[in-house]
N, C-alpha and C positions, 0 to 999 in steps of 0.2 A: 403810434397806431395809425397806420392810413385808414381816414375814413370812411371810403368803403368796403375793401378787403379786407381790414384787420377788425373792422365791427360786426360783417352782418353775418357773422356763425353766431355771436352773440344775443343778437336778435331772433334771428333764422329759426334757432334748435328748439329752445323756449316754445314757441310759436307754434313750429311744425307738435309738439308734445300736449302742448295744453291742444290745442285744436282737434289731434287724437284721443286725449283724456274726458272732453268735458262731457261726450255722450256716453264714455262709459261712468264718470260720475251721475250723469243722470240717472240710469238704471240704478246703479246700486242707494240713490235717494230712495225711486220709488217700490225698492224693493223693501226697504228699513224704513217709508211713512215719513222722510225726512224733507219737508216742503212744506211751503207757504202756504197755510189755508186763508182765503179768501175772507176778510170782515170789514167793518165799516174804517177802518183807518186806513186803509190799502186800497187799489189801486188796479188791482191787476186781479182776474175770473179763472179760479179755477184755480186746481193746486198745480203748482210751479216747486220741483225740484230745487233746493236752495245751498249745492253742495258743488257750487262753481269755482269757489275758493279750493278746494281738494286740487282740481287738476291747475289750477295757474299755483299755487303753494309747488307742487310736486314739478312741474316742467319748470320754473323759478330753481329750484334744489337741483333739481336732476342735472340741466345743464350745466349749472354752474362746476358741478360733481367733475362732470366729462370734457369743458373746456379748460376749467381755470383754476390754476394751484394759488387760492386765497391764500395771500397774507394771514397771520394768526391772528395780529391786530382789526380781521373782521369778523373772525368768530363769534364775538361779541352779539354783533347785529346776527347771523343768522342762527345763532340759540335763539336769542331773544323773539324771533321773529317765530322762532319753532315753538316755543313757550306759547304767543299771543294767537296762533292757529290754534294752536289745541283747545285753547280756554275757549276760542270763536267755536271750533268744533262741537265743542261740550255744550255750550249753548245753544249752537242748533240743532243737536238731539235733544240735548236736556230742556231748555229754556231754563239756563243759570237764574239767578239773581240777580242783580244790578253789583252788590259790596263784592260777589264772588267774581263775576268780570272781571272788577276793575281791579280785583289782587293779579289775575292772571296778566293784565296788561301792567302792573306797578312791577311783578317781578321781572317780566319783560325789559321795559323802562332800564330796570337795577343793571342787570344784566350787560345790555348792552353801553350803558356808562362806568361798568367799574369792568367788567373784560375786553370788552373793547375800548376803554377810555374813552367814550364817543362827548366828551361833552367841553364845551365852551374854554377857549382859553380866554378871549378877553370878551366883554358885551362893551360894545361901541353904541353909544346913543350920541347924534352928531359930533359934537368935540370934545365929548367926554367918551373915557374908558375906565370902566369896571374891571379890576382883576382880582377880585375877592371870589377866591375857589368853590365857596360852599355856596354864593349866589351865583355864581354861571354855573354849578352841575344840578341847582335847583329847577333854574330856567331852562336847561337841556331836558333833565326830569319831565316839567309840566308840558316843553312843547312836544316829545316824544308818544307822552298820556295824547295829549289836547290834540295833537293831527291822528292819532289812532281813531278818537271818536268821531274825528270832527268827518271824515271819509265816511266813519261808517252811519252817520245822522243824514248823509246826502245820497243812500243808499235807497230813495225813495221812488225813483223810476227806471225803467227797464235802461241800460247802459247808460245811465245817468253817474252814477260812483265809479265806473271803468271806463267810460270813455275819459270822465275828469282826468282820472289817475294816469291815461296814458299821456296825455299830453304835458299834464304837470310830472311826471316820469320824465318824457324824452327832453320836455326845458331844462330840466335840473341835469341829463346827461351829455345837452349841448353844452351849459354852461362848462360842466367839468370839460369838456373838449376844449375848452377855451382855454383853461385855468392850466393844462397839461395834467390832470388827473383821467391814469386810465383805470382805477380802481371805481370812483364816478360812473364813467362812461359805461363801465362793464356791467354793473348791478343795474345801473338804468337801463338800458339795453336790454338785461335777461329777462328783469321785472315790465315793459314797457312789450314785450314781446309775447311773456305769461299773460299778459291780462287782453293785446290783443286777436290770441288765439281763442280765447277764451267771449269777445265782445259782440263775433257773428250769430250765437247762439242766446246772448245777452240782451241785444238791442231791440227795441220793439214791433212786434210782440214776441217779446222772452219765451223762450222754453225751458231757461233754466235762470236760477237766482247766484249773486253771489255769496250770499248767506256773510252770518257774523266771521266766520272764519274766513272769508276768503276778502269782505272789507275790513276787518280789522288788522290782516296780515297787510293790506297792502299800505293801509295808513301807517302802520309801523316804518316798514318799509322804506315808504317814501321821506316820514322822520329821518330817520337813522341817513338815510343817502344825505337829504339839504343839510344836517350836521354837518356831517363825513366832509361836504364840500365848502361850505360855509362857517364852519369853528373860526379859522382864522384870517378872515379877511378882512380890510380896511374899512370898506362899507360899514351901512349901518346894521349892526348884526342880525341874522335872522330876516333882514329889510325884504333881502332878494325872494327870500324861502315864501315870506308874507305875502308877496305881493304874483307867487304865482301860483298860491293856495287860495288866492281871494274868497273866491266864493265860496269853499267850505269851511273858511274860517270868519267869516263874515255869518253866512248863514247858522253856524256853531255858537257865536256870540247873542247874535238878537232870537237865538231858540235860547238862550242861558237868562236873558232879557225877560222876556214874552212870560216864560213857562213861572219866572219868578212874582212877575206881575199879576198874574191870575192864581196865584200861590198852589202851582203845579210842583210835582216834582222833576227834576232834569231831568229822571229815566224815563216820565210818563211819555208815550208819544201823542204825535196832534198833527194837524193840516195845516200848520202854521209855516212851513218853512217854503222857501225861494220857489222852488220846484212846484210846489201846490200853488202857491199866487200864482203863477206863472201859468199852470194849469188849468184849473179850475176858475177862480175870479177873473183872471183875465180871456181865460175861454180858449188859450190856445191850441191845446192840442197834446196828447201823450210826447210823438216823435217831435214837433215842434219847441216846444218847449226844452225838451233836453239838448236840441240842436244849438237854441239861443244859446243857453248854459253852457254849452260847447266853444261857442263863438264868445263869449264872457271872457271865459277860461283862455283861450288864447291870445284875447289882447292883453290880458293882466303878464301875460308871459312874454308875452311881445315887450310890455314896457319894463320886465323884469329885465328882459336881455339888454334893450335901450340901456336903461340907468348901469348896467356891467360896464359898458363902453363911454357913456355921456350920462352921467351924473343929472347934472344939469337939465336937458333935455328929459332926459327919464323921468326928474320930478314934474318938470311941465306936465306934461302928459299923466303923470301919477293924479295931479291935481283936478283936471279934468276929469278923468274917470270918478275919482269919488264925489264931486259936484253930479255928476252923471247920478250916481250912485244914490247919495241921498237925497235926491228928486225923484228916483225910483219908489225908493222908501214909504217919502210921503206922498206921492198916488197911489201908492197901494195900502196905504197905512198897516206896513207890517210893524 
């Protein structure tokens, strides 16, 4: 694929469709009462349309429909991905339950590792290799579950979960450029494209939300793709995928932390996560804040890409960062 010409229809179409779609998603929110009201855990005045997932899901599908005769081997990922919309869907009409969710995201999960095969051939922890079938498709399971929510827990400020998602998107579809995967390239591409048609109407101050449906599709999403590219390679498995999710799987952790220490439930939500310090205690600002978080997110992918090429180097820097990191921590005592 030449990297210009042979990708940016890829990008382009996605783009051009959610960018058309998202103000007719909005209408038909506030036609159906389907938006964020305003209360003390939130952030944002006034009800906001929260049916932004609708059109990056449909320009996601649609293009890929009219450019690309998928392999069957990914049907897998985009049932599953159709599965975990819907249940998002249902939940921001309905406001599901927590257990009912997470069956829509578990059948999800199923789905995409047993029709698509999406999961782990060997788990490499440094000089050791795991090849016991039933712990690598466990561990595809949990991180498939764990990056669905973990996107959709940082879903807390206006283009905050979609600006993330694009960039951790197009890392994961440079790296497959690297790797010679243009199955990679193509879903990151369409998805990276969905969400940026979708992020001018998103970013502060939002007119529209992405709602459960359209963070939980993308978390899915971007699971299934770092799999897809990452199942079998030498590295440390998952290492690359980790370290250019940083911050919402770091943030996902010390919310799993926090919420247990005060003897919360996971589902309860709170002002405890990265984005509100950030905010609020440290005074920065709505669009600031999510900007830093921006700049976060792309050095963790910066030295994702490093460690693909310089191992060595990549850890140096890996090191620094979380020395950075938890000095962050304890000045803010999250």
């Amino acid at each position: 694929m030449n990297l210009i010409t042979g990708a940016l229809p890829y990008f382009a179409l996605p783009f051009v469709i959610s960018l058309i779609l998202v103000p007719l998603s909005k209408q038909i929110g506030f036609r159906l009462g389907i938006y964020a009201v305003e209360n003390e855990r939130t952030v944002h005045h006034g009800k906001i349309v929260r049916m932004g997932g609708v059109a990056i899901y449909a320009a996601f599908m649609v293009s890929l429909a009219i450019l690309w005769a998928a392999d069957n081997s990914l049907n897998g990922i985009l049932i599953g991905a159709s599965v975990v919309f819907i249940g998002g869907l249902l939940d921001d009409i309905y406001d599901l339950p927590p257990k009912i969710k997470l069956l829509f995201q578990v059948t999800a999960a199923i789905i995409a590792l047993t029709i698509g095969k999406l999961y782990l051939n060997e788990t490499h922890i440094f000089s050791f290799a795991i090849s016991n079938p039933v712990f690598n498709w466990l561990l595809s399971f949990f991180w498939i579950v764990g990056i669905t929510n973990a996107i959709n827990l940082i879903d807390g400020l206006d283009g905050l979960s979609s600006g993330i998602s694009i960039i951790v998107t197009m890392t994961i579809g440079l790296l497959g450029f690297f790797m010679g995967r243009r199955d990679i390239c193509i879903l990151a591409l369409a998805l990276s494209g969905a969400i940026m048609g979708f992020l001018p109407y998103n970013f502060h101050p939002a007119s529209i939300f992405v709602g459960d449906c359209g963070a939980q599709f993308m978390g899915f999403t971007i699971a299934c793709i770092s799999l897809l590219g990452f199942k079998t390679t030498a590295l440390i498995t998952l290492g690359l995928p980790i370290l250019i999710l940083f911050i919402p799987i770091s943030d996902t952790l010390i919310a799993i932390v926090r919420r247990k220490l005060k003897g919360q439930k996971f589902t309860q939500a709170d002002r405890g996560h990265l984005h509100h310090i950030l905010m609020i205690k440290l005074k920065l600002g709505h669009r600031r804040t999510v900007l830093i978080l921006y700049a976060v997110t792309a050095m963790f992918a910066g030295a994702a890409i490093l460690t693909y090429f310089n191992p060595q180097k990549g850890f140096l820097l890996i090191v620094i960062f979380l020395i950075l990191a938890n000095l962050f921590i304890e000045y803010t005592g999250m």
